[in-house]
C-alpha positions in Angstrom: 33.3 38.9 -20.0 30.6 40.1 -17.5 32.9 42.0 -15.9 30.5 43.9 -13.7 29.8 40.8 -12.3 33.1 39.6 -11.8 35.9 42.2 -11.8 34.2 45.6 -11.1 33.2 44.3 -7.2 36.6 44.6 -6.6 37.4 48.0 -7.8 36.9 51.4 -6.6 33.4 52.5 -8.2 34.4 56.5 -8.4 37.6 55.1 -10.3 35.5 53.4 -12.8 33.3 56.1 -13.5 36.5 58.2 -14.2 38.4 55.3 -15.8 36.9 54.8 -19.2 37.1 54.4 -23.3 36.6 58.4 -23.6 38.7 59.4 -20.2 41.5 57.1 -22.6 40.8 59.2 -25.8 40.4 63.0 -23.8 44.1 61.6 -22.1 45.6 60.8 -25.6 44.2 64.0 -27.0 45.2 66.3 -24.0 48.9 65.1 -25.2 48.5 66.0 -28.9 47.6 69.2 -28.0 50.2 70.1 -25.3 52.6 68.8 -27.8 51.1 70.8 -30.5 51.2 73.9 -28.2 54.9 73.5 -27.8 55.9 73.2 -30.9 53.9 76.2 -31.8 55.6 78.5 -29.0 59.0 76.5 -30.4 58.8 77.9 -33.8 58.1 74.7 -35.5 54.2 75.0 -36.3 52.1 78.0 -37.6 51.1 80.8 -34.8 47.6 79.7 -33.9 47.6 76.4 -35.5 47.1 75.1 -31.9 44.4 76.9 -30.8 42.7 75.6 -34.3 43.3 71.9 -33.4 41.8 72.9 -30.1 39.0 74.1 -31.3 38.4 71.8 -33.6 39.0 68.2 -31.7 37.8 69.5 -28.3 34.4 69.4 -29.6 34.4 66.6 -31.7 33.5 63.3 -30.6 35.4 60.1 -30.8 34.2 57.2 -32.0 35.4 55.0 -29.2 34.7 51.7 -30.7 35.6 52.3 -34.1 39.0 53.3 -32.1 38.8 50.1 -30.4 38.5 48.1 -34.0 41.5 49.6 -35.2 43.6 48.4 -32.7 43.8 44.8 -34.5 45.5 46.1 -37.2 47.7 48.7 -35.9 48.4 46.9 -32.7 47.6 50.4 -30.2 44.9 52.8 -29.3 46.7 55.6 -30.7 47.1 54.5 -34.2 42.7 54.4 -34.9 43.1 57.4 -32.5 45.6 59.9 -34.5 43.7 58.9 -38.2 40.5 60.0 -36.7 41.8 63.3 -35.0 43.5 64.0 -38.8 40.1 63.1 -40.3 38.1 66.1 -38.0 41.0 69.1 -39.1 41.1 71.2 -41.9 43.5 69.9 -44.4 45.7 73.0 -43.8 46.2 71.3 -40.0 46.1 67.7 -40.3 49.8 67.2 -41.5 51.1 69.3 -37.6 49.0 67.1 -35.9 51.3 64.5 -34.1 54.4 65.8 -35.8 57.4 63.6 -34.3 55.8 62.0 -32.1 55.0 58.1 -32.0 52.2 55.5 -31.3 54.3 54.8 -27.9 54.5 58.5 -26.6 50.4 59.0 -26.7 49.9 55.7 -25.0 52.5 56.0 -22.5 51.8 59.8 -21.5 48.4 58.9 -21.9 48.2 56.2 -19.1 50.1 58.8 -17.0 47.5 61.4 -17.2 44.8 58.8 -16.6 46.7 57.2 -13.8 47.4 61.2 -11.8 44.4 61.5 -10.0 44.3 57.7 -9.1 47.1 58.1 -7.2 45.9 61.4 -5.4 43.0 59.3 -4.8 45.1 56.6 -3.0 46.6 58.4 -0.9 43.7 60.6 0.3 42.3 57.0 1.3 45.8 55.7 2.7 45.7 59.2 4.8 42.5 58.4 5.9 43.3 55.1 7.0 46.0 57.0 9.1 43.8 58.8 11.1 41.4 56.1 11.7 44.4 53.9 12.6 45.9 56.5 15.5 42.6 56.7 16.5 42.1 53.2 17.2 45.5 53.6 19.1 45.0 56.0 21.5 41.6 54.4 22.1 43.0 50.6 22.2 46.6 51.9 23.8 46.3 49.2 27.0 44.0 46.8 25.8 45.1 43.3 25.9 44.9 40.9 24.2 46.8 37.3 23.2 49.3 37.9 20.4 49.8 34.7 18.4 52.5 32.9 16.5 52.2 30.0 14.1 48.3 30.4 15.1 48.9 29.5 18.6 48.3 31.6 21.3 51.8 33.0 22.7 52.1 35.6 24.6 50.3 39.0 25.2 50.2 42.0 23.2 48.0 45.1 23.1 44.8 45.5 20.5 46.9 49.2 20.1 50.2 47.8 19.4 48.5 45.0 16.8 46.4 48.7 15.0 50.1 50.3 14.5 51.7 47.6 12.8 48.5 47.7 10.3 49.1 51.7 10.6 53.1 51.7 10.1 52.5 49.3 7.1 49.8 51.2 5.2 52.0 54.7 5.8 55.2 52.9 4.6 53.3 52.5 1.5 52.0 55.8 1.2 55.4 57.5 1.0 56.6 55.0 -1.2 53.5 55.3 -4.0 54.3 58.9 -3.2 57.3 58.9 -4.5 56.4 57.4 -7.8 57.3 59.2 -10.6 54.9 59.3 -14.3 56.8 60.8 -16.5 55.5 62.0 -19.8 56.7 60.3 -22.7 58.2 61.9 -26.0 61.0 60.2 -27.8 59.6 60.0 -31.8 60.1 56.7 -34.1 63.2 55.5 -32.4 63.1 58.1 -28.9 66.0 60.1 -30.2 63.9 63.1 -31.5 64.7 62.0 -35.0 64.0 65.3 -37.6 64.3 67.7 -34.0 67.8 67.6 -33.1 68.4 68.5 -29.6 64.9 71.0 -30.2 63.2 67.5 -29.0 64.1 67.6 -25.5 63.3 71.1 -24.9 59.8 69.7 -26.6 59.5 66.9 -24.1 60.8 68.9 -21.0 57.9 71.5 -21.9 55.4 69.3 -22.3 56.1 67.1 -19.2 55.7 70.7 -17.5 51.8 71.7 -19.3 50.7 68.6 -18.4 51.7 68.6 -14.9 53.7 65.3 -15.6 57.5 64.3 -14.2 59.9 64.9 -16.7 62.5 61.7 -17.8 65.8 62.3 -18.4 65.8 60.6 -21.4 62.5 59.1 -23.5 61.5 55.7 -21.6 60.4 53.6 -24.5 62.0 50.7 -23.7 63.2 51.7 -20.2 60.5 50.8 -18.2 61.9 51.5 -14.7 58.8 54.1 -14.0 56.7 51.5 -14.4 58.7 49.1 -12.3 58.9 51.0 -9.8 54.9 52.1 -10.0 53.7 48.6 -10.6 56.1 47.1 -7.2 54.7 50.6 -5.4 51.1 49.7 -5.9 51.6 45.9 -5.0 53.2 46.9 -2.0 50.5 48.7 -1.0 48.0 45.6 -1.7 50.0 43.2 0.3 49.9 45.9 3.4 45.8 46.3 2.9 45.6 42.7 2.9 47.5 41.9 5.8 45.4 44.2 7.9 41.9 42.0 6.3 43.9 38.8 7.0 44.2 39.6 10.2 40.9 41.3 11.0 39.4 37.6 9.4 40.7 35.8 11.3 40.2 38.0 14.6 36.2 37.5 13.3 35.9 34.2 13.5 33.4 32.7 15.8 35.2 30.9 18.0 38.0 34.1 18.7 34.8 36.8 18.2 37.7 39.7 19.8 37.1 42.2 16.8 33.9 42.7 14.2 33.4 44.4 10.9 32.0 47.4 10.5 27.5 46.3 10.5 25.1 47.3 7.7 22.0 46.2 6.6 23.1 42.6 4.5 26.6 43.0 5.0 28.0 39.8 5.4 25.1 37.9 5.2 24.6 34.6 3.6 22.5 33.0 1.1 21.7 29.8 3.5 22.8 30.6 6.4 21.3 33.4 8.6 22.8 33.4 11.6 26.2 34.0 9.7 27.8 37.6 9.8 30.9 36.8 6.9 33.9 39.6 6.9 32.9 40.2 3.5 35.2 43.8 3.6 38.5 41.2 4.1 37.1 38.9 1.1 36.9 42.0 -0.8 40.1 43.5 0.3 42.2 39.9 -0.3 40.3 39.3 -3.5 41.4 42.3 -4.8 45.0 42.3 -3.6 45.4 39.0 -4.9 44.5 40.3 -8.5 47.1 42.9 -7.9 49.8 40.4 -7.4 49.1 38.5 -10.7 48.7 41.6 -12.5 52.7 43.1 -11.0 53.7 39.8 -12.1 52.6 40.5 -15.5 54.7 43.4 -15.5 57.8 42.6 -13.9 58.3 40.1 -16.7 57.4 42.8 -19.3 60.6 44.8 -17.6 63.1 43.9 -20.4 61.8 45.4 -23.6 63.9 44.5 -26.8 66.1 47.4 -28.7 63.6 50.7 -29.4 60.5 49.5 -29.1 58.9 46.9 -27.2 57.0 43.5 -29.1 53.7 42.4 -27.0 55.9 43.5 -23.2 55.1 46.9 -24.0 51.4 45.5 -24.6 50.8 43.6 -22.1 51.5 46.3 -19.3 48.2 48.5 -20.3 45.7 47.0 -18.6 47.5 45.4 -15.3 49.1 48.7 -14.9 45.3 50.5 -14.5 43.4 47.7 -13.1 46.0 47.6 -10.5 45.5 50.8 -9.5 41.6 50.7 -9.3 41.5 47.4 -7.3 43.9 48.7 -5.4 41.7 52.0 -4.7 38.8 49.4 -4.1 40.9 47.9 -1.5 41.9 50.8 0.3 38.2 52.4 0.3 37.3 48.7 2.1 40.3 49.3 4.8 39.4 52.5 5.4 35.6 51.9 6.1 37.2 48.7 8.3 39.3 51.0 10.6 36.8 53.8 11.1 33.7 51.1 12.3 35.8 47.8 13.3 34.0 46.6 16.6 36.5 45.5 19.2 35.6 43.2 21.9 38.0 43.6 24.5 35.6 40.8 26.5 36.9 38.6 24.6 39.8 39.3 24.3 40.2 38.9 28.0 38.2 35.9 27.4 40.6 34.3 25.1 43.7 35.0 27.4 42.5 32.8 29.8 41.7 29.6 27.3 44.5 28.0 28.4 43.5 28.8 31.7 47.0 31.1 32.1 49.1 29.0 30.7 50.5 31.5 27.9 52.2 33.1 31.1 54.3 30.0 31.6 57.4 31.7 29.7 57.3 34.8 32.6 56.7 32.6 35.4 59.3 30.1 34.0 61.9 33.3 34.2 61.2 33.5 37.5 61.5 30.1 38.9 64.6 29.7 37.4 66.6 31.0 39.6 65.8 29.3 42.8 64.9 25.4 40.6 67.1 26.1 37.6 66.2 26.5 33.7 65.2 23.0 33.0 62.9 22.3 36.5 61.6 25.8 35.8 60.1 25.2 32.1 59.4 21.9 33.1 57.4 23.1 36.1 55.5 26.0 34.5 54.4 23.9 31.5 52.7 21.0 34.0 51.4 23.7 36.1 49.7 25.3 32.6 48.4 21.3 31.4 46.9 21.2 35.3 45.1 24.6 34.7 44.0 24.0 31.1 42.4 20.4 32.2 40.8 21.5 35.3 39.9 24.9 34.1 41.3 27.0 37.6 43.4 29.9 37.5 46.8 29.3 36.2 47.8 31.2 39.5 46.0 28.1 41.8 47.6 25.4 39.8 51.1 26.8 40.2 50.6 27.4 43.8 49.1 23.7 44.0 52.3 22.2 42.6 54.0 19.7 45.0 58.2 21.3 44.0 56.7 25.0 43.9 55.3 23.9 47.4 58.3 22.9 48.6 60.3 26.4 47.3 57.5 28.2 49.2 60.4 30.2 51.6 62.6 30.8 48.5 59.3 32.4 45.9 58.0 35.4 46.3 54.7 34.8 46.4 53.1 38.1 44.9 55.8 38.1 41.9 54.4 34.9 40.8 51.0 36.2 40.8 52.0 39.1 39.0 54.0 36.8 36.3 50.5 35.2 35.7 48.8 38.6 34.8 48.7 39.3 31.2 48.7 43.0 32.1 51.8 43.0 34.0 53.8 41.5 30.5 53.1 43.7 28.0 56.4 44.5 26.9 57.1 47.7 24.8 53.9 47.5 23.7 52.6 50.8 24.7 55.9 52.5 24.2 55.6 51.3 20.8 52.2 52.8 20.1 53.2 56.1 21.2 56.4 55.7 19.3 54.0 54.6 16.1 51.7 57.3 16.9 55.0 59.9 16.7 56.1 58.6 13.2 52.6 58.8 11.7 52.2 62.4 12.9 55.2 63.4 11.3 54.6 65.3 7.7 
């Protein structure tokens, strides 16, 4: 597959420069060690027989593809993996390396390890979202703009308000992947410690603790709640990133022009078109989130794993588990860039509140007639008074003024509160209260 045509684009390019065959094998070793380590201090191996593996496998190198080969026939990595590391000891050694532990445990605590600083990674990008987000805030706090329903214009909002949404969102998220546990794995054959007696949890609890990895209650062979609840995290976190670029698209387009990606020399051009100036961040951003959602699929159904040991579920989570997180990281490194240089128009945005020359003020202005024509007569008034404006292109002000019943109420309208219940400005809601409120939360540690 040419995947760096087709699915590296959408990933982080730092992650797949960390995310490789030999970061796999140095993750699966780093666990063989610890474990070997532990056992050592616990009595059950030979004083120095760790430091002896160390020094041996650290600087021997892996044949990553002949490791790759072997997984056909022993269905995992660590199999081809744990014959080769045997193969590079001294006899004496080989028969304490990987003593009690299982194909599942290396693999397992082995995507952990590789999957630790992807998730630092994440949120250092989902914190600087954050500040580029209350930035935009404080900067777009009272700019208005038309807030739209259904993808009609309805009624108006602030740019600001729109930013914290995106910001709430992408923090929500944050504190959710921060709470997700990886857990080192260490269960033996069947996960009771078999040949260890209760000795195996104090071996898993210390080993969880050298490799700076959460430690289970129990071994999670076929318990697969961690990954669960990592897999829903990091979708979670793709839907958020991809509501922002779904709405920052569509905010683009020519004939709305309020907001414009970040420029740089060919960004966003086409190959037949040259006037065109594509949100090519967004397409990134969606394309990878949408990956993402297939992938959480993949592992939701791989949730219920039969008896001890899971056959193909267990499998199949390997790759959607890590390629989530680097699209995801691809994703975010795309939003970030998009909040720190997003051009806002607000000319157009004032612009586009007047398109229907006012009328999206007809729901305020029918509020007020109401009580001096009455609810029906009032809806019905504003709405004709909008049509007249739209089709003759005057203020929506002028056409309600010009309106033969509205005429006749003259003595019983005020005729500044009218005017004021046709200025966007003057019905923003909370919508300022609820950046500052936004702003609050965010700043909050």
């Amino acid at each position: 597959m040419p995947d760096a045509l087709l699915r590296h684009p959408f990933m982080s390019q730092t992650a797949l420069a960390e995310c490789h065959d030999e970061a796999m094998v140095q993750a699966m070793l780093a666990f063989e060690l610890a474990l070997a380590e532990v056992q050592e201090a616990h009595g059950a191996l030979p004083q120095g027989s760790s430091a002896q593996m160390r020094c041996c496998l650290e600087s021997h190198t892996f044949d990553s593809a002949a490791i790759a080969s072997g997984i056909a026939s022993g269905g995992n990595a660590a199999i081809p993996f744990v014959k080769q590391a045997r193969a590079a000891l001294p006899d004496e050694l080989k028969r304490y390396f990987h003593m009690g532990a299982t194909s599942q445990d290396v693999i397992d605590s082995a995507l952990m390890l590789l999957l630790k600083p992807r998730l630092a990674a994440l949120d250092a990008l989902l914190v600087r979202c954050r500040a580029a987000a209350v930035e935009l805030m404080k900067r777009h706090e009272q700019t208005v703009m038309v807030g739209r329903t259904l993808m009609q214009q309805a009624l108006p909002i602030t740019f600001g308000v729109k930013v914290a949404h995106w910001a709430i969102g992408l923090e929500q998220a944050r504190r959710r992947l921060a709470q997700a546990e990886l857990p080192v794995q260490f269960g033996g054959a069947v996960g009771v410690h078999s040949g260890w007696d209760e000795q195996g949890l104090d071996f898993m609890d210390a080993v969880a603790q050298k490799l700076g990895l959460a430690t289970p209650v129990l071994p999670w062979h076929t318990d697969r709640q961690p990954i669960h609840a990592l897999g829903t995290a990091l979708d979670a976190t793709a839907g958020v990133a991809e509501k922002l670029a779904l709405d920052i698209s569509l905010l683009t387009q020519t004939e709305v022009g309020e907001v414009a990606e970040p420029s740089a020399p060919g960004m966003g051009e086409s190959s037949s078109m040259p006037h065109k100036r594509n949100p090519v961040r967004c397409a990134m951003i969606r394309g990878a989130a949408r990956q993402v959602h297939g992938y959480t699929t993949v592992l939701l159904n791989a949730a219920a794993q039969p008896l001890e040991r899971g056959l193909g579920e267990w499998h199949a989570e390997w790759s959607p588990l890590v390629d989530s997180a680097l699209l995801l990281e691809g994703a975010l490194e795309q939003a970030a860039t998009l909040l720190e240089g997003i051009e806002v128009n607000p000319e157009a945005m004032h612009r586009n509140l007047a398109a229907t020359g006012g009328g999206i003020m007809a729901e305020p202005v029918s509020r007020l007639l109401a009580p001096v024509l009455g609810q029906d007569a009032a809806k019905r008034i504003s709405a004709e008074a909008a049509e007249t404006a739209r089709f003759q292109g005057i203020p929506y002000t002028e056409a309600l003024e010009a309106h033969a019943e509205i005429a006749q109420a003259h003595g019983q309208l005020d005729a500044e509160a009218l005017r004021q219940a046709t200025d966007p400005a003057l019905y923003l809601g909370s919508s300022q209260a609820q950046v500052q409120r936004a702003i609050a939360w965010l700043q909050q540690e």
